[in-house]
VOGU-3710 file (C-alpha; in Angstrom, 3 decimals, decimal comma):
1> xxxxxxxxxx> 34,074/-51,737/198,986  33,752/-49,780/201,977  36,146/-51,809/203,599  38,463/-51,130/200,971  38,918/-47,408/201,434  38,879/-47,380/205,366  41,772/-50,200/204,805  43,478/-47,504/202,266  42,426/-44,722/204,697  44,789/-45,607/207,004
11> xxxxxxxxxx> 47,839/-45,898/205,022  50,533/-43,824/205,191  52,513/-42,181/201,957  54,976/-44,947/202,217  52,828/-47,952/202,192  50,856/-46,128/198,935  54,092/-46,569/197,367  54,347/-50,100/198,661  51,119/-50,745/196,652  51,649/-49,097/193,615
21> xxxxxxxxxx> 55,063/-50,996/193,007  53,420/-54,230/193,822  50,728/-53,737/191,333  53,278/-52,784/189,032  54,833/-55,941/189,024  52,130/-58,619/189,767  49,650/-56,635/186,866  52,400/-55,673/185,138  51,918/-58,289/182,478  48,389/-56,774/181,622
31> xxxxxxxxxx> 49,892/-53,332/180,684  52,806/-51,618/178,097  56,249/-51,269/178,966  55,227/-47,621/179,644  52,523/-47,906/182,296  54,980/-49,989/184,219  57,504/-46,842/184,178  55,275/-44,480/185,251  53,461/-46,613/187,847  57,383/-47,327/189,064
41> xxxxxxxxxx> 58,015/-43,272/189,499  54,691/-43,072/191,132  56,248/-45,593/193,678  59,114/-44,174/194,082  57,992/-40,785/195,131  56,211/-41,832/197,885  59,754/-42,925/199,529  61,299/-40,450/202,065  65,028/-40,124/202,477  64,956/-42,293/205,583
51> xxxxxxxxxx> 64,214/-45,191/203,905  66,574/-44,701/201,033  69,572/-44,282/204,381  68,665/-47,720/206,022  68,163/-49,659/202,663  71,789/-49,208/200,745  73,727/-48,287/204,230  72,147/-51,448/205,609  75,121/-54,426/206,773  74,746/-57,757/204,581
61> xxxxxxxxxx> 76,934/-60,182/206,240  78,055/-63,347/205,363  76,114/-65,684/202,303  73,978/-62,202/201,878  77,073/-59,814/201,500  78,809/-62,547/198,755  75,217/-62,547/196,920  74,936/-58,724/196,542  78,289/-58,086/195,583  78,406/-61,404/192,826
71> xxxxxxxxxx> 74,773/-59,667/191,710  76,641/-55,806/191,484  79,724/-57,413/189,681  77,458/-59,260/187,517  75,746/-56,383/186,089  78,355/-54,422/185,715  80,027/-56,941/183,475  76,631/-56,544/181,469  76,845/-52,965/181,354  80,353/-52,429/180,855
81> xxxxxxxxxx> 81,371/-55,218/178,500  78,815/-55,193/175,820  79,565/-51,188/176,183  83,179/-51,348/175,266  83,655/-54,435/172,905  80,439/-55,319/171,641  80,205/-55,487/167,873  77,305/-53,096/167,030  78,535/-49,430/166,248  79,126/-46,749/168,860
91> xxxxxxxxxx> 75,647/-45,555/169,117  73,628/-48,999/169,339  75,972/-49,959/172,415  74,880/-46,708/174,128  71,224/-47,325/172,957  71,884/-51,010/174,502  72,418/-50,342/178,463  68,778/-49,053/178,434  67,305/-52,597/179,231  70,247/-53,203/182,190
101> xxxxxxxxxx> 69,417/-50,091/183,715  65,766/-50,625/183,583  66,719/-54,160/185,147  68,672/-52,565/188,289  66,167/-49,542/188,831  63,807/-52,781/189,264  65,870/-54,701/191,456  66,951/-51,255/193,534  63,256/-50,549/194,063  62,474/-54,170/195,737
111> xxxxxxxxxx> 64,739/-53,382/198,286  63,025/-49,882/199,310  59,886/-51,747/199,117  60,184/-55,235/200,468  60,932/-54,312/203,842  58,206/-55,458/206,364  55,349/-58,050/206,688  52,867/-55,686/205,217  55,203/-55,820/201,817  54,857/-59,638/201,840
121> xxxxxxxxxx> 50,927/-60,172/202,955  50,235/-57,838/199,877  52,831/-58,745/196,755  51,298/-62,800/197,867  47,503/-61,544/197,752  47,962/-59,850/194,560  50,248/-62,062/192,899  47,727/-64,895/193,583  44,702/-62,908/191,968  47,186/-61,720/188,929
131> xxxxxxxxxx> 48,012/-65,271/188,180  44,645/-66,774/188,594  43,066/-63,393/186,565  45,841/-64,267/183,976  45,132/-68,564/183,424  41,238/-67,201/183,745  42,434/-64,939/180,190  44,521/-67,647/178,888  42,477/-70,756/179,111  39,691/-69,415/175,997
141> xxxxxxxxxx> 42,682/-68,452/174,225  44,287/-72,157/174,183  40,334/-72,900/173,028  40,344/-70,705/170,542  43,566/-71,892/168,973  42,378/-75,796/168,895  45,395/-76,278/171,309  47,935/-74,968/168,407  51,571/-73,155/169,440  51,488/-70,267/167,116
151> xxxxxxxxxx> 55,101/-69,157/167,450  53,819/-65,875/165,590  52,434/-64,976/169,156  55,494/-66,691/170,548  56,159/-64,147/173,404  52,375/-63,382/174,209  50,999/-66,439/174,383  51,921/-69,369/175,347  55,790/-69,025/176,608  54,737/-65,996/178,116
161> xxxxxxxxxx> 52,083/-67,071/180,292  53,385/-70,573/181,740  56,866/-68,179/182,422  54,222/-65,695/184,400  52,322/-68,160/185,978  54,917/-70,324/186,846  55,905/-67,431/188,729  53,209/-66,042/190,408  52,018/-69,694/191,207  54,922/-70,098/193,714
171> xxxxxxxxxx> 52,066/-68,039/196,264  49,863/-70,675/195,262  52,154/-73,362/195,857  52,993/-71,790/199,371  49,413/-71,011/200,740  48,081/-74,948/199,603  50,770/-77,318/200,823  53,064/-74,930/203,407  50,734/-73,233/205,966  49,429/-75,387/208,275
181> xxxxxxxxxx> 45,873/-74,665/210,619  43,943/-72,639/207,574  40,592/-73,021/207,282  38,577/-75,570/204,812  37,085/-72,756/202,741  41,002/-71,405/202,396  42,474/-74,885/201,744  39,876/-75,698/199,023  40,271/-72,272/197,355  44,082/-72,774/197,093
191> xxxxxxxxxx> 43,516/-76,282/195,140  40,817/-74,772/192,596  43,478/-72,061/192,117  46,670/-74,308/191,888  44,220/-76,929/189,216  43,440/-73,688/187,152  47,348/-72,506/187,188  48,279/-75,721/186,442  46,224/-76,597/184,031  47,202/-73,251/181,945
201> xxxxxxxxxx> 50,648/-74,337/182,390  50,268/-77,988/181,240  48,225/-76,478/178,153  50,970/-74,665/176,746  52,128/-77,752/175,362  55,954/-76,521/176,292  57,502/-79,773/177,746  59,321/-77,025/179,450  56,674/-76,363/181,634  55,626/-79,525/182,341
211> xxxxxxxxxx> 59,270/-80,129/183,799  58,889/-76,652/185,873  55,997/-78,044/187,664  57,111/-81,333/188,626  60,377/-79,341/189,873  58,465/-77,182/191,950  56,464/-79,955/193,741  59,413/-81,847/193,879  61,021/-78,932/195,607  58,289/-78,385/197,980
221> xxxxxxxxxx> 58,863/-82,471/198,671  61,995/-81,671/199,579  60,839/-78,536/201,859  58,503/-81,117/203,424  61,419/-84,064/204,004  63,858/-81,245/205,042  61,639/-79,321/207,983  58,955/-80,944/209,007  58,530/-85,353/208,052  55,566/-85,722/210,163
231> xxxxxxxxxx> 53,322/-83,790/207,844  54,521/-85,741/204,609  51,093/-87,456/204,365  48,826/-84,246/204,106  51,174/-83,090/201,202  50,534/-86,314/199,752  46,994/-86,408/200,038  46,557/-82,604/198,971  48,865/-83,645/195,724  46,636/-86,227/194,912
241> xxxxxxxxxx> 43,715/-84,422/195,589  45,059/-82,006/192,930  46,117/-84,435/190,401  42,571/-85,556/190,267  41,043/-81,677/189,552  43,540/-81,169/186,822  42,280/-84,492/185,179  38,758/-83,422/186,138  39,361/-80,103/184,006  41,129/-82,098/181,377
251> xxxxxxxxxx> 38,077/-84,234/181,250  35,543/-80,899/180,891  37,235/-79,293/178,360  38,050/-82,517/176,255  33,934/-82,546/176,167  34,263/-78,941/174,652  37,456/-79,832/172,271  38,033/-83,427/171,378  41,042/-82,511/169,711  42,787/-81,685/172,634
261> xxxxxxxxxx> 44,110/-84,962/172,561  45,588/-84,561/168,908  47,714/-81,352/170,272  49,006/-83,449/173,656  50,610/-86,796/171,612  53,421/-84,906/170,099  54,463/-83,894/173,387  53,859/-86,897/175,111  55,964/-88,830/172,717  58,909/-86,147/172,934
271> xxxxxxxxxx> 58,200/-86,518/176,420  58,766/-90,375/176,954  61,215/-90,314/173,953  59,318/-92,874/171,832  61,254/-92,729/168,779  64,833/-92,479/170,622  65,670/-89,084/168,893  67,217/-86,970/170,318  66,768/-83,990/168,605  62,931/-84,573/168,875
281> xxxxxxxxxx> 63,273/-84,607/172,722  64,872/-81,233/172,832  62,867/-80,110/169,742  66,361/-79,180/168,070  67,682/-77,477/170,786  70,468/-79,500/171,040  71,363/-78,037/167,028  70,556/-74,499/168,467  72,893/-75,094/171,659  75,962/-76,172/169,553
291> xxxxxxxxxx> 75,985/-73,638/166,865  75,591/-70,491/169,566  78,467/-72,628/171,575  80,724/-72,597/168,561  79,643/-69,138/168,043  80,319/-67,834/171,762  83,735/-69,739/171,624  84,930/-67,040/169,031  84,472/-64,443/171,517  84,710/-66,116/174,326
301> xxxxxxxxxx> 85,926/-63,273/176,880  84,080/-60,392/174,953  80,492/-61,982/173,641  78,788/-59,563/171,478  77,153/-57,513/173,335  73,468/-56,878/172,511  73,948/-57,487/168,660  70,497/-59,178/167,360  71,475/-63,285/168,179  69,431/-64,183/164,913
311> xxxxxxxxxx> 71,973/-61,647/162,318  75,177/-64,144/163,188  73,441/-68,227/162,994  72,621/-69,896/160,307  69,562/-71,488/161,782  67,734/-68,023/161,372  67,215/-68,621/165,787  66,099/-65,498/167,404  68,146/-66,248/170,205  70,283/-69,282/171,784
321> xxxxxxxxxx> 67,554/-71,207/173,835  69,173/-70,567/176,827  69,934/-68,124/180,013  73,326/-69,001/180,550  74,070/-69,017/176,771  72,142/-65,813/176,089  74,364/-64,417/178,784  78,095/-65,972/177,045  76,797/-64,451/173,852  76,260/-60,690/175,390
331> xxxxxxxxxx> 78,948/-60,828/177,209  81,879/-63,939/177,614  81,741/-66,452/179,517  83,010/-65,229/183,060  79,118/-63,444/183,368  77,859/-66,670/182,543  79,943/-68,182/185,183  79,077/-65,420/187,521  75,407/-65,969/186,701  75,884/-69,617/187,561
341> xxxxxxxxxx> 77,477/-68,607/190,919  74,391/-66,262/191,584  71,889/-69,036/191,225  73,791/-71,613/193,434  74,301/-69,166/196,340  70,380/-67,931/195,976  69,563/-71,817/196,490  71,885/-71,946/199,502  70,660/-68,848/200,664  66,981/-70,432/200,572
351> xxxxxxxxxx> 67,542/-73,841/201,846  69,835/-72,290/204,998  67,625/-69,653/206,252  64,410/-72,412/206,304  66,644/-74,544/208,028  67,300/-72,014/210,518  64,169/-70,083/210,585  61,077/-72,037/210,002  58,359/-72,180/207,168  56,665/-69,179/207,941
361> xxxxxxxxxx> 59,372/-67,077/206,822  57,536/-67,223/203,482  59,858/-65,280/201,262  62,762/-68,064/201,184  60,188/-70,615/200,369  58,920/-68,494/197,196  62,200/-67,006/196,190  63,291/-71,112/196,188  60,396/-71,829/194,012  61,106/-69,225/191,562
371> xxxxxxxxxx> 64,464/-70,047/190,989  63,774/-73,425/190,548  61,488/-72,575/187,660  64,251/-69,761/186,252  66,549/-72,847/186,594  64,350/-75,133/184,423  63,072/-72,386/181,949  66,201/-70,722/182,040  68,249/-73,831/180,957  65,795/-74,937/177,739
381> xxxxxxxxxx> 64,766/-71,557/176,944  66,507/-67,093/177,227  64,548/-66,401/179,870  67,689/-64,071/180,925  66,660/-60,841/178,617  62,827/-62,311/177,144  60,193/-59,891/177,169  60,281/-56,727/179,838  57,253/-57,626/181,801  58,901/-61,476/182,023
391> xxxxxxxxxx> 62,459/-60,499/182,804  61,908/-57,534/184,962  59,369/-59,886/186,976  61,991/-62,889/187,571  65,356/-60,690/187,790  62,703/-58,720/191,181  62,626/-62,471/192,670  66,020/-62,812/192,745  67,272/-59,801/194,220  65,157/-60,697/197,251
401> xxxxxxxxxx> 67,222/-62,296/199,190  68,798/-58,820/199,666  65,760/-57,465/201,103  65,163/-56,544/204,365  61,534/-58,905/204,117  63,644/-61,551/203,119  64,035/-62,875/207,352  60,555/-61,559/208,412  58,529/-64,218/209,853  54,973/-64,025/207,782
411> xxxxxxxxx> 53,386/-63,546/211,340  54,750/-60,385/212,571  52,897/-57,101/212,900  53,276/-53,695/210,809  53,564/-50,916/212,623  52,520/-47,408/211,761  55,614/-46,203/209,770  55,036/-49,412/207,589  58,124/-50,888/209,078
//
């Protein structure tokens, strides 16, 4: 404790602010839409004008300069469109550009904030204790429910917390199978946290997730193949190594709950496709998907703006099941398109600066990770405006590849100013 407040004793007004927006958005999923805000002011006022002139005069050249202004252009199409043709009366389309807003004043923020190494050490260490303090909360719950979706609770729990944690968990993923020469204690820490995250994720009992994490590991694969072959066999062993804790847990709380096995078969047979269904394998999604297609196709340059999705389809849906068709229906297709565009350069983005950097530029690897999860999530589920604490946490990841931390190596030193 003591070595807490000489640590925070030697801060300076700017790095205060650096910590309050971090906690804002790695325990922002613990508090109200409301705490958030004011924590986000609090942060804000500890910026001086300085670093307001070097973060929006700053040059973006090349793949970075085509990212921010496809990002800008996007949102503006969100604002603007919805504003001027949406279907809701006058006063509902005002009432509407709230949430964009709130979205950009998130994404603006990163880059005053993610700016030096100090920025990344912290947002990893508390977005690792968020997301382990959050499966910790979420693993009595699944308990408590005999292992049974309740889409009642369908944006609490359980859609809400595999979207978190898968995440957060990107740190996890980073800290256990990237860095190379930590210490046993740190290595074996990092698996008990990954088994726990993973674990939470697997019992949600969303196929969805399931897919998310075999994409992520399967990305880091690639990371591995990509930069650095020799190493190949220590990922290998640590994934093993892993795969046997989560069936160790599975094992401990199938002692507890015998009927966890009763929840798993349904998705284990949508899963492996048993009865050849297809609308069983995408749990109807496939009915959801061509309805909100047929309906987006009547409006297909205009969308609807941010009219309630479940007031126009017959299938009483609360929303289309997807980003990219959440996104049509708010606003036409070309957003979509654009929001397409925005995820493929973000992937380039990733893969080019590891390729010319190294590993420990630690942002690239997590930003990759996150938008391979958006990418999965995003696709099967409307993980483009879900709940604030959800969306305002992804839309942060990928607006930082405009940040100035984006090309700091992990390594590097803070200096006084916090820059």
């Amino acid at each position: 404790m003591l070595g807490l407040f000489e640590f925070l004793k030697k801060l300076n007004k700017y790095q205060y602010g650096q910590l309050i927006f971090i906690f804002a958005i790695t325990a922002g999923p613990f508090f109200s839409d409301t705490v958030r805000k004011v924590l986000f002011f609090l942060s804000i006022f500890c910026i001086n004008k300085t670093v307001f002139y070097e973060t929006f005069h700053c040059r973006r050249v090349g793949a970075f300069k085509r990212y921010a202004y496809t990002l800008i252009f996007f949102w503006a199409c969100l604002i603007l469109i919805p504003l001027v043709w949406g279907v809701d009366d006058v006063l509902e389309r005002v009432r509407s550009i709230g949430w964009p807003l709130e979205m950009i004043l998130w994404v603006c923020a990163a880059q005053l904030f993610a700016r030096d190494a100090f920025f990344i050490e912290n947002v990893k260490k508390a977005s690792i204790c968020a997301c382990v303090l959050y499966s910790l909360i979420a693993i009595p719950f699944f308990i408590s429910t005999i292992f049974v979706i309740d889409h009642t609770l369908y944006y609490a729990w359980p859609w809400s917390a595999g979207s978190i944690i898968s995440c957060l968990s990107a740190w996890i993923i980073y800290q256990l199978f990237i860095v190379n020469g930590v210490s046993r204690w740190h290595s074996v820490m990092c698996s008990f946290f990954y088994v726990l995250t993973s674990f939470v994720m697997f019992m949600t009992l969303y196929v969805t997730f399931w897919v998310v994490m075999a994409a992520q590991i399967l990305t880091t694969l690639f990371i591995f193949v990509y930069l650095f072959r020799k190493r190949i066999s220590i990922f290998i062993k640590k994934i093993m190594l892993i795969i046997g804790g989560i069936m160790l847990v599975f094992s401990m709380v199938f002692m507890i709950s015998p009927k966890i096995l009763t929840a798993i078969e349904p998705q284990y047979q949508q899963l492996l496709m048993f009865n050849k269904d297809v609308e069983a394998f995408t749990s109807k999604r496939n009915l959801v998907w061509k309805e909100a297609i047929g309906l987006i196709m009547e409006r297909p340059l205009t969308g609807y703006g941010w009219a309630e999705y479940e007031n126009y389809n017959k299938l009483s849906m609360g929303h289309t099941h997807s980003s990219f068709l959440q996104i049509a229906w708010t606003a036409g297709l070309f957003p979509a398109v654009l929001f397409i565009g925005l995820l493929l350069q973000l992937l380039y983005i990733c893969i080019r600066t590891l390729k010319r950097s190294s590993p420990d530029c630690v942002l690239p690897v997590v930003v990759l990770l996150v938008a391979v999860a958006f990418l999965v999530n995003g696709t099967l589920d409307n993980l483009f405006n879900a709940t604030r604490k959800v969306s305002m946490l992804y839309w942060i990841y990928l607006s930082l590849p405009l940040c100035k931390a984006f090309l700091i190596n992990k390594f590097e030193g803070v200096d006084n100013n916090g820059k």
